[in-house]
One Martini backbone bead per residue (centre of mass of N, CA, C, O) as a GRO file, in nm:
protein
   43
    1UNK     BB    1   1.384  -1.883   4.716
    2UNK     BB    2   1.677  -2.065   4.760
    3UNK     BB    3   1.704  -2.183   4.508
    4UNK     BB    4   1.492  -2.047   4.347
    5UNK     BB    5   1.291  -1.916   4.048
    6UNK     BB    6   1.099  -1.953   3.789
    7UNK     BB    7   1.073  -1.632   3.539
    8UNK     BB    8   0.867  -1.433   3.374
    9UNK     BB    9   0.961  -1.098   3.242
   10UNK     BB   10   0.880  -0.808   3.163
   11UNK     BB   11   1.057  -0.536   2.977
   12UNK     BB   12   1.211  -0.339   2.890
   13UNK     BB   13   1.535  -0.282   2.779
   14UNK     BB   14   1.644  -0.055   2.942
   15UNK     BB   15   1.639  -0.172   3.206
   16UNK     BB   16   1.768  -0.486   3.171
   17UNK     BB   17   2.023  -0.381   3.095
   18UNK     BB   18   2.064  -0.240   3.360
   19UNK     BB   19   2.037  -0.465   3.539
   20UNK     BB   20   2.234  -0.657   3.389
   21UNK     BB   21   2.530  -0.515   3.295
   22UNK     BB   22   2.683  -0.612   3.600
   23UNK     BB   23   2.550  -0.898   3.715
   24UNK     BB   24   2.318  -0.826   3.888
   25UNK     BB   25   2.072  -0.896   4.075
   26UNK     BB   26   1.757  -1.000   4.096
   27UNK     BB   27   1.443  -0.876   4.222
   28UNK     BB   28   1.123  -0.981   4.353
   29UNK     BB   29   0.831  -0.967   4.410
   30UNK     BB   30   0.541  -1.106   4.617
   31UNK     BB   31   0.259  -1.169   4.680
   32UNK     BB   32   0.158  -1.314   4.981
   33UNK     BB   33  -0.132  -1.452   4.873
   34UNK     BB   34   0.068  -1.533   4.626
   35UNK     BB   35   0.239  -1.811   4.792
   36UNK     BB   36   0.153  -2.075   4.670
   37UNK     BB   37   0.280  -2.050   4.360
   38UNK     BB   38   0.531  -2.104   4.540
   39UNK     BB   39   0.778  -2.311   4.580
   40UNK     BB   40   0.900  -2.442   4.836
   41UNK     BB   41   1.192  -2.597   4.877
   42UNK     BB   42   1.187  -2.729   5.188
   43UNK     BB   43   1.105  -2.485   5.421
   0.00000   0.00000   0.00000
């Protein structure tokens, strides 16, 4: 969503570390089918 939604994802710390050591953002994908389960945020 346009304002984020809370996630809890599982990963190695060494990847974690990779990704985030830079302040870069995180972006998931979500399958199309279960997009029910995420907040509408008004859009």
């Amino acid at each position: 969503t346009r304002q984020g939604a809370k996630v809890t994802v599982s990963v190695p710390n060494e990847v974690a570390a990779a990704a985030l050591s830079k302040g870069n953002s995180v972006w998931l994908t979500w399958p199309a089918e279960k997009g029910f389960l995420l907040p509408d945020g008004g859009q």
